[in-house]
mmJSON file of the N, C-alpha and C atoms, coordinates in Angstrom:
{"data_MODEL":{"atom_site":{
"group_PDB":["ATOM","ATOM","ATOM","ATOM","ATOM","ATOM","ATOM","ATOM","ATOM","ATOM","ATOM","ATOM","ATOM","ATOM","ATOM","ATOM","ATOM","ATOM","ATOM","ATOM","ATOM","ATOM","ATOM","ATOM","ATOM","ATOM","ATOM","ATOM","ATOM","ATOM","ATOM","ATOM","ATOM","ATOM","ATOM","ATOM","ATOM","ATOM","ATOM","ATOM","ATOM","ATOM","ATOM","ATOM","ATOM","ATOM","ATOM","ATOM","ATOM","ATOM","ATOM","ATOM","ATOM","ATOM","ATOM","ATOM","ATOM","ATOM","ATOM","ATOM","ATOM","ATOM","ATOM","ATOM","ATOM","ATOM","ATOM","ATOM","ATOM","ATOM","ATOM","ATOM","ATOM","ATOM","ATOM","ATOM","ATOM","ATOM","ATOM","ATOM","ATOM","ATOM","ATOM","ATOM","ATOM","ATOM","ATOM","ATOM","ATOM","ATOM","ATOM","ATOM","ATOM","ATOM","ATOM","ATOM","ATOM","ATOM","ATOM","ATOM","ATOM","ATOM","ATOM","ATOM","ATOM","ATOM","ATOM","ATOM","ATOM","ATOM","ATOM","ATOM","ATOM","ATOM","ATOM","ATOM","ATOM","ATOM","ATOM","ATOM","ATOM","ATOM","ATOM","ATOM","ATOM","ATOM","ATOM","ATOM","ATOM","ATOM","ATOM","ATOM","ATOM","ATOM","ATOM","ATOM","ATOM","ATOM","ATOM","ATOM","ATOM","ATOM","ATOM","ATOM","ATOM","ATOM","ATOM"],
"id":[1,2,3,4,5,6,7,8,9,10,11,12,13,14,15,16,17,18,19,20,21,22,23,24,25,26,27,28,29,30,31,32,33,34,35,36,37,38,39,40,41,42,43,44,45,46,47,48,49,50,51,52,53,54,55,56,57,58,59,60,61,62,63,64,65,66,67,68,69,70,71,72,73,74,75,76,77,78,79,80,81,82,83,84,85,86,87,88,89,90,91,92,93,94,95,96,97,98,99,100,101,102,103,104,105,106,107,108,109,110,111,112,113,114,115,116,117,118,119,120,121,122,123,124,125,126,127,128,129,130,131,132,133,134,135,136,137,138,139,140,141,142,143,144,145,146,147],
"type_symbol":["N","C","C","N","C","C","N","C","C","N","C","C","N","C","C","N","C","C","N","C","C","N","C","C","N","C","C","N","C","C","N","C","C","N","C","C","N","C","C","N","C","C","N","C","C","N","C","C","N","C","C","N","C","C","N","C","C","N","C","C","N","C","C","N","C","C","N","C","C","N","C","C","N","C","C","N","C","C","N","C","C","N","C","C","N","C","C","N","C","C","N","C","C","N","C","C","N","C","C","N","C","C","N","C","C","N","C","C","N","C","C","N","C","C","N","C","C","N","C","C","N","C","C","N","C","C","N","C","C","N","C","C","N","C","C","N","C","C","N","C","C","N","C","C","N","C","C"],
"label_atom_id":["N","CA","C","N","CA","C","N","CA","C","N","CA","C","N","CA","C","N","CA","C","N","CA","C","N","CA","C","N","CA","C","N","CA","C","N","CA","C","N","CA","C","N","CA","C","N","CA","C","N","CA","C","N","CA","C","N","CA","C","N","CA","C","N","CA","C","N","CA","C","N","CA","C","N","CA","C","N","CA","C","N","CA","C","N","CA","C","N","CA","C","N","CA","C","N","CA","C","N","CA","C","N","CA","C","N","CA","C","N","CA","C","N","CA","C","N","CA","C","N","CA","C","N","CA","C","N","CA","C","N","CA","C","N","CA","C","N","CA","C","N","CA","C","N","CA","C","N","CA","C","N","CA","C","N","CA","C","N","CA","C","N","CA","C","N","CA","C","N","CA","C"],
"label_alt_id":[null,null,null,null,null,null,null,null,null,null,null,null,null,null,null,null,null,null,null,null,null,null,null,null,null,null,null,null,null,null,null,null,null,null,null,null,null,null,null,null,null,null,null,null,null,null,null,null,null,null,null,null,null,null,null,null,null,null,null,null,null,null,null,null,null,null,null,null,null,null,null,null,null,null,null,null,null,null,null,null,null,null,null,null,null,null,null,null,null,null,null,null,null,null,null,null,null,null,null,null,null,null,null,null,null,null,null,null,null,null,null,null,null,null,null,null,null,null,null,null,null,null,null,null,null,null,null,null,null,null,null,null,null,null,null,null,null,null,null,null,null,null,null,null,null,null,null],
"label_comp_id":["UNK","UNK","UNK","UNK","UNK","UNK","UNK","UNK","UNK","UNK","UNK","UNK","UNK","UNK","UNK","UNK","UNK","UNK","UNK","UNK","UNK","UNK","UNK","UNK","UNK","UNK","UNK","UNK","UNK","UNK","UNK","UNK","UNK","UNK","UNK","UNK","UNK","UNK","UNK","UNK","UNK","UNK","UNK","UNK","UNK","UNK","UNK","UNK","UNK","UNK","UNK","UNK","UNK","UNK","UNK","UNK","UNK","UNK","UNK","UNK","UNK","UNK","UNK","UNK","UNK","UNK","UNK","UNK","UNK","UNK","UNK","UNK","UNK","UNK","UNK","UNK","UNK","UNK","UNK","UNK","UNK","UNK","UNK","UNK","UNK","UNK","UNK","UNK","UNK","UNK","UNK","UNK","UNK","UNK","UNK","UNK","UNK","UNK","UNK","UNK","UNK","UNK","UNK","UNK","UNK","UNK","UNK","UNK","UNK","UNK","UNK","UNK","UNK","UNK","UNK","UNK","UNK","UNK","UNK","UNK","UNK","UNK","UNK","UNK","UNK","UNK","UNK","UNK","UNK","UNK","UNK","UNK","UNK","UNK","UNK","UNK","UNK","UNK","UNK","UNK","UNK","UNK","UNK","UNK","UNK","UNK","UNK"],
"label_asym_id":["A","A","A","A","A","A","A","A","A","A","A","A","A","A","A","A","A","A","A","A","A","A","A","A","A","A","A","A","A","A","A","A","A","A","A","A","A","A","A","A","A","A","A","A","A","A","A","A","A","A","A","A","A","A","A","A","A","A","A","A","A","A","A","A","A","A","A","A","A","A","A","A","A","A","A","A","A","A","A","A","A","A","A","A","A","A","A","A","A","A","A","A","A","A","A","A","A","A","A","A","A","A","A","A","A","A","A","A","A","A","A","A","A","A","A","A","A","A","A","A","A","A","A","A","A","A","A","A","A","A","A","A","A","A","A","A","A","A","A","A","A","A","A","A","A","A","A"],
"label_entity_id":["1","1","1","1","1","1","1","1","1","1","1","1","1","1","1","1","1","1","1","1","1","1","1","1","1","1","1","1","1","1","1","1","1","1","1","1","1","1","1","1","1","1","1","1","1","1","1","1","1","1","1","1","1","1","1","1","1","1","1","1","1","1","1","1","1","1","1","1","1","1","1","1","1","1","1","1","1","1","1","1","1","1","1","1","1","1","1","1","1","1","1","1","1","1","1","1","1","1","1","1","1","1","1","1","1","1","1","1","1","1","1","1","1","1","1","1","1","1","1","1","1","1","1","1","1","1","1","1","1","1","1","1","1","1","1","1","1","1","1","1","1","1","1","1","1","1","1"],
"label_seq_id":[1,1,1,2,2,2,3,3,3,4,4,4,5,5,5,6,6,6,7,7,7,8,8,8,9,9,9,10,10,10,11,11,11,12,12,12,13,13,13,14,14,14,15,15,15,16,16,16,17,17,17,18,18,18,19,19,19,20,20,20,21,21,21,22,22,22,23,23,23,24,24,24,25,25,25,26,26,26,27,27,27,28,28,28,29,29,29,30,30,30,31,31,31,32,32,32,33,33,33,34,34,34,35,35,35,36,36,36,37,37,37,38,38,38,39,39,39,40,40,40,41,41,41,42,42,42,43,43,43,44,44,44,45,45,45,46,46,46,47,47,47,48,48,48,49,49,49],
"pdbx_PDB_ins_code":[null,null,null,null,null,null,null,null,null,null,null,null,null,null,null,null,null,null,null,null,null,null,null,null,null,null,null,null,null,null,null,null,null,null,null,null,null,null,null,null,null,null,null,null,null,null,null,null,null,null,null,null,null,null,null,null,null,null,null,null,null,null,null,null,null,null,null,null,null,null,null,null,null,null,null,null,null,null,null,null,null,null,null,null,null,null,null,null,null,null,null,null,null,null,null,null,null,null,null,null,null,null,null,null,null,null,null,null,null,null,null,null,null,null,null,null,null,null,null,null,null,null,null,null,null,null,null,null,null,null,null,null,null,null,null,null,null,null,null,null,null,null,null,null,null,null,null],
"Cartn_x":[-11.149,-10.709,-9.182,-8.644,-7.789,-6.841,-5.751,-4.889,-4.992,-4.334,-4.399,-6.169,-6.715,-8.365,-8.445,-7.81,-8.384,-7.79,-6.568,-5.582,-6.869,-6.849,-7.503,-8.864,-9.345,-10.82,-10.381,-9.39,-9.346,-8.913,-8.04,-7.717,-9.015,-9.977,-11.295,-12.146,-12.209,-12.987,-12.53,-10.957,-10.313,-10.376,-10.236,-10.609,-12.135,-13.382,-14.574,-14.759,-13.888,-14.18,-13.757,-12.254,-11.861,-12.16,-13.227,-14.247,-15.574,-15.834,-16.486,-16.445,-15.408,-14.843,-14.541,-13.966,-13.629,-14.965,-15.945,-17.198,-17.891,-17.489,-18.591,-17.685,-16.165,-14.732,-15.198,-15.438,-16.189,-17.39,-18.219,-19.768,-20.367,-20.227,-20.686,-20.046,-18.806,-17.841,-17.09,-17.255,-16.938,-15.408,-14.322,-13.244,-12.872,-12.611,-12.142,-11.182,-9.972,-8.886,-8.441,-8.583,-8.389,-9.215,-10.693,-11.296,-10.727,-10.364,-9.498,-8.881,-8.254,-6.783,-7.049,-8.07,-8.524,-9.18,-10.215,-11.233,-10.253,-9.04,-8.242,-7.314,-6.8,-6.385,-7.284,-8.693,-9.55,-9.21,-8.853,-8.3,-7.399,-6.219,-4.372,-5.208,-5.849,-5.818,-6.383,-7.441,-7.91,-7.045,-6.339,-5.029,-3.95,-3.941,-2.629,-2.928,-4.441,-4.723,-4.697],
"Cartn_y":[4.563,3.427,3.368,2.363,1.95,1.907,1.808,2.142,0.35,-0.285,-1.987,-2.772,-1.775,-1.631,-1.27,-0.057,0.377,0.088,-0.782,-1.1,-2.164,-3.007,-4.498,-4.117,-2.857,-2.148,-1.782,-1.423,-0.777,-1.9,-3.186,-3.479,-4.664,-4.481,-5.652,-4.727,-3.345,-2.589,-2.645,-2.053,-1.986,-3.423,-4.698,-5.894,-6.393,-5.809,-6.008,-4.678,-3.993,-2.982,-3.578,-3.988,-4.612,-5.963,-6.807,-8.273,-7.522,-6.38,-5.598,-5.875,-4.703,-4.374,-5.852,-6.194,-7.766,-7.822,-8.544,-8.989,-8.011,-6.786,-6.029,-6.344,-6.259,-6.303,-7.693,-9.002,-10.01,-10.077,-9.677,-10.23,-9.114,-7.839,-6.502,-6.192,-5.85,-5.575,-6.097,-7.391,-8.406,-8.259,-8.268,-7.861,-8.865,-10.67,-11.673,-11.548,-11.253,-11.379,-10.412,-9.559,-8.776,-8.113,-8.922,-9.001,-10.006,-11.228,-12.341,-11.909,-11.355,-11.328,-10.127,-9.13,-8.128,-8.549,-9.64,-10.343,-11.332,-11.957,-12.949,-11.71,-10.399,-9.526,-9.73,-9.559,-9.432,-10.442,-11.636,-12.557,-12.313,-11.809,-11.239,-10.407,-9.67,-8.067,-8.51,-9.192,-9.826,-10.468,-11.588,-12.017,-11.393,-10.263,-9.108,-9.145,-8.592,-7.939,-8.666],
"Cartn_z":[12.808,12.031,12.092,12.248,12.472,11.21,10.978,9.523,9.158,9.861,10.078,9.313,9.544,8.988,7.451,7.23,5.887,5.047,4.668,4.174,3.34,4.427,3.475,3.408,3.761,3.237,1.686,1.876,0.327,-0.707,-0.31,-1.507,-1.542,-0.547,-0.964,-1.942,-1.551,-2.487,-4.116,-4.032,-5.722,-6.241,-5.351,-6.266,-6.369,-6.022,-6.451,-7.275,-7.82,-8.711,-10.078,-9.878,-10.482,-11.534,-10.877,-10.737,-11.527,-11.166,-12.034,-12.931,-13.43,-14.641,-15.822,-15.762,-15.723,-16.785,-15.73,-15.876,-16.891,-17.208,-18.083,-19.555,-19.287,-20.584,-21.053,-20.295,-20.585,-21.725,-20.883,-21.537,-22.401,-21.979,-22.111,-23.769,-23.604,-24.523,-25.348,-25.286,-25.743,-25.943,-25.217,-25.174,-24.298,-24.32,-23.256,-23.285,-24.211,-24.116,-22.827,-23.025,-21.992,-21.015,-20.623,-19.849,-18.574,-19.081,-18.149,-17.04,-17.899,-16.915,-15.779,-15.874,-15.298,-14.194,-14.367,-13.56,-12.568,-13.206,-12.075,-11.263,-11.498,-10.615,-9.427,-9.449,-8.334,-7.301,-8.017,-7.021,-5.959,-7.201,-5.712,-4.749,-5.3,-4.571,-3.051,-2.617,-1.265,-0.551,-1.76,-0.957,-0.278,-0.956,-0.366,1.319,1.138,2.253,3.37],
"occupancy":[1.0,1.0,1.0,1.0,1.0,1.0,1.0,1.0,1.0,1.0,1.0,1.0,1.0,1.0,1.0,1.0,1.0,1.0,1.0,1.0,1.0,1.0,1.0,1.0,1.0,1.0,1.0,1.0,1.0,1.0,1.0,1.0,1.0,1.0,1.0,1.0,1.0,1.0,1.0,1.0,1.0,1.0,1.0,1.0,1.0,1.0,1.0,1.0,1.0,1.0,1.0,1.0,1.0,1.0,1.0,1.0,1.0,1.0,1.0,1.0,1.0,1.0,1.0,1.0,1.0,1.0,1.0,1.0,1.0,1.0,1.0,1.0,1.0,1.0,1.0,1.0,1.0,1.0,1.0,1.0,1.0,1.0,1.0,1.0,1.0,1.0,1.0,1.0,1.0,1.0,1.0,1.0,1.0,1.0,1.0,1.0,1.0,1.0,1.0,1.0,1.0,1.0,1.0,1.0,1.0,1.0,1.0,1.0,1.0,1.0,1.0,1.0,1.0,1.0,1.0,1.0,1.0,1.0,1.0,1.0,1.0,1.0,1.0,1.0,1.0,1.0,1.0,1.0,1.0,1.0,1.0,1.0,1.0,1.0,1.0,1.0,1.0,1.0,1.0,1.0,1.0,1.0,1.0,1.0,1.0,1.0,1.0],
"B_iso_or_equiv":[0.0,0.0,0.0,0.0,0.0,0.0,0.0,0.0,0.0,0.0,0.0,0.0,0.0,0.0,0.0,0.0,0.0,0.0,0.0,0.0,0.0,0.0,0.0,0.0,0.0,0.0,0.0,0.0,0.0,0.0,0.0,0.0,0.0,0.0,0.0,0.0,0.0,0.0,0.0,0.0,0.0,0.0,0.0,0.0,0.0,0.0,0.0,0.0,0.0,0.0,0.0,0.0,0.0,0.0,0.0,0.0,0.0,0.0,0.0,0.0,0.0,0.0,0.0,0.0,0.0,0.0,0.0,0.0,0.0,0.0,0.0,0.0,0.0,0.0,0.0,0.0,0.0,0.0,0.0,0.0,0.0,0.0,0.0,0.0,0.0,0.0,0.0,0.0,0.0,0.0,0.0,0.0,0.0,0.0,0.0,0.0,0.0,0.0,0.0,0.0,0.0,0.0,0.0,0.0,0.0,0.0,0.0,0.0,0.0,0.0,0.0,0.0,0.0,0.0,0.0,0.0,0.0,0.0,0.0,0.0,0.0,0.0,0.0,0.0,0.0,0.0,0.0,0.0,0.0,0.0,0.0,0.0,0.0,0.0,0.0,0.0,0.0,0.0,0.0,0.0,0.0,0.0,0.0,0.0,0.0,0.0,0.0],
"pdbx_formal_charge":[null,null,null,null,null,null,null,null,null,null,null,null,null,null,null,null,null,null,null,null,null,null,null,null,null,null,null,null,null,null,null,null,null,null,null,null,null,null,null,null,null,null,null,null,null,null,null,null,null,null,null,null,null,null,null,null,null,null,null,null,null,null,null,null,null,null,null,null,null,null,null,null,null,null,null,null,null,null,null,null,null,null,null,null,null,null,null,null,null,null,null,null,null,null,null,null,null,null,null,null,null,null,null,null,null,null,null,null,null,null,null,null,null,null,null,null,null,null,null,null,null,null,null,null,null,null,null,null,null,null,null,null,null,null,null,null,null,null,null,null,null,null,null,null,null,null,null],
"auth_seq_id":[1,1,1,2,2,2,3,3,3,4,4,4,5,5,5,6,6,6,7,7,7,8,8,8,9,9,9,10,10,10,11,11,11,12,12,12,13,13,13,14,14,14,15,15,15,16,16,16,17,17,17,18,18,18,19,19,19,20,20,20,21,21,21,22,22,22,23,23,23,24,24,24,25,25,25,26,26,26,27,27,27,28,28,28,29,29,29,30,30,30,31,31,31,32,32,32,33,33,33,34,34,34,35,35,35,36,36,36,37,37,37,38,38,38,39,39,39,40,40,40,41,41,41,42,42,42,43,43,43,44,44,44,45,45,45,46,46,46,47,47,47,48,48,48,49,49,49],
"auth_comp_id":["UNK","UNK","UNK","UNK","UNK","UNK","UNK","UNK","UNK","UNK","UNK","UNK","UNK","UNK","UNK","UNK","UNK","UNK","UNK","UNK","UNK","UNK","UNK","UNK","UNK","UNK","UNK","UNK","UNK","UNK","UNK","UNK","UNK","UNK","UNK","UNK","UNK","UNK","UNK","UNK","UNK","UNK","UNK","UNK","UNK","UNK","UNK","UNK","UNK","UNK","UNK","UNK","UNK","UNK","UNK","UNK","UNK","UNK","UNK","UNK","UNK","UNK","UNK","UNK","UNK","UNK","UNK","UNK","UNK","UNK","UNK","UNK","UNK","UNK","UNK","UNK","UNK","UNK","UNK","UNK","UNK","UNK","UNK","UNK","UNK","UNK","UNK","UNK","UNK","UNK","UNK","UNK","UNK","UNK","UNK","UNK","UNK","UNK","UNK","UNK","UNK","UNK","UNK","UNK","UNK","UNK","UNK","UNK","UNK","UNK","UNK","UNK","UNK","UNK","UNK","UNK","UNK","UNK","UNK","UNK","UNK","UNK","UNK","UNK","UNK","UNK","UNK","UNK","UNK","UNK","UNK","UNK","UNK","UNK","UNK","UNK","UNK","UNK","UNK","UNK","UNK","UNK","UNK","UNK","UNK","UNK","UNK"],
"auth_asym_id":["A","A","A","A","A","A","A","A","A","A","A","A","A","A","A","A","A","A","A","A","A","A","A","A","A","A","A","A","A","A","A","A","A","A","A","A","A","A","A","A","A","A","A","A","A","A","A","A","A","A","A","A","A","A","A","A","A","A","A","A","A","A","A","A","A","A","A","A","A","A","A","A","A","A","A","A","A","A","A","A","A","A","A","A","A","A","A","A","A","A","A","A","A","A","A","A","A","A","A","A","A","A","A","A","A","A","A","A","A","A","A","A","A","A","A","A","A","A","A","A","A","A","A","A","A","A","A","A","A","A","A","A","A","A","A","A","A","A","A","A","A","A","A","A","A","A","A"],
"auth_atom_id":["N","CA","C","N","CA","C","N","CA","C","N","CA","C","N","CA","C","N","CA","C","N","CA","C","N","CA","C","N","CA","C","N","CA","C","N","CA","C","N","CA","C","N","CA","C","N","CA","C","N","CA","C","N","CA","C","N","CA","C","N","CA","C","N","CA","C","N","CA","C","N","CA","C","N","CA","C","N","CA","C","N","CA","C","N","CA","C","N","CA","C","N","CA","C","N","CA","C","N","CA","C","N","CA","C","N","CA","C","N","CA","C","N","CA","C","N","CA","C","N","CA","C","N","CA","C","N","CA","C","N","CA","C","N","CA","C","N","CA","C","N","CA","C","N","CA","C","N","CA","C","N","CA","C","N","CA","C","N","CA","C","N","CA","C","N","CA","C","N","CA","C"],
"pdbx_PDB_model_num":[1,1,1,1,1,1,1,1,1,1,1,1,1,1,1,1,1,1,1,1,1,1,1,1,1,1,1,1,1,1,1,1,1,1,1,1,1,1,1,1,1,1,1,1,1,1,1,1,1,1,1,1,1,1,1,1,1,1,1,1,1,1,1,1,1,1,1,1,1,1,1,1,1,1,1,1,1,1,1,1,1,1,1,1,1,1,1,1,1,1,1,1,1,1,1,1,1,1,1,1,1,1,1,1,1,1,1,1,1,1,1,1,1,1,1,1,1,1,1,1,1,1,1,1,1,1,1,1,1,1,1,1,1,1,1,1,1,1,1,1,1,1,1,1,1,1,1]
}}}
């Protein structure tokens, strides 16, 4: 694997971890305020890559 490879392997992984998390701080835990803003990180993080 290539370095050029695992770079945007990793930040697609930490932002569907992230989209996760989010989603449980959401509905689960009832914590939106600061579920939000956790769940739109997932967004940058793909874009980086």
């Amino acid at each position: 694997m290539k370095k050029k490879d695992f770079v945007p392997l990793i930040l697609s992984m930490t932002g569907g971890i992230l989209f996760a998390l989010g989603m449980c701080m959401t509905m689960v835990w009832n914590m939106r305020i600061q579920g939000i803003p956790v769940g739109l990180a997932r967004i940058a993080l793909p874009l980086s890559a």
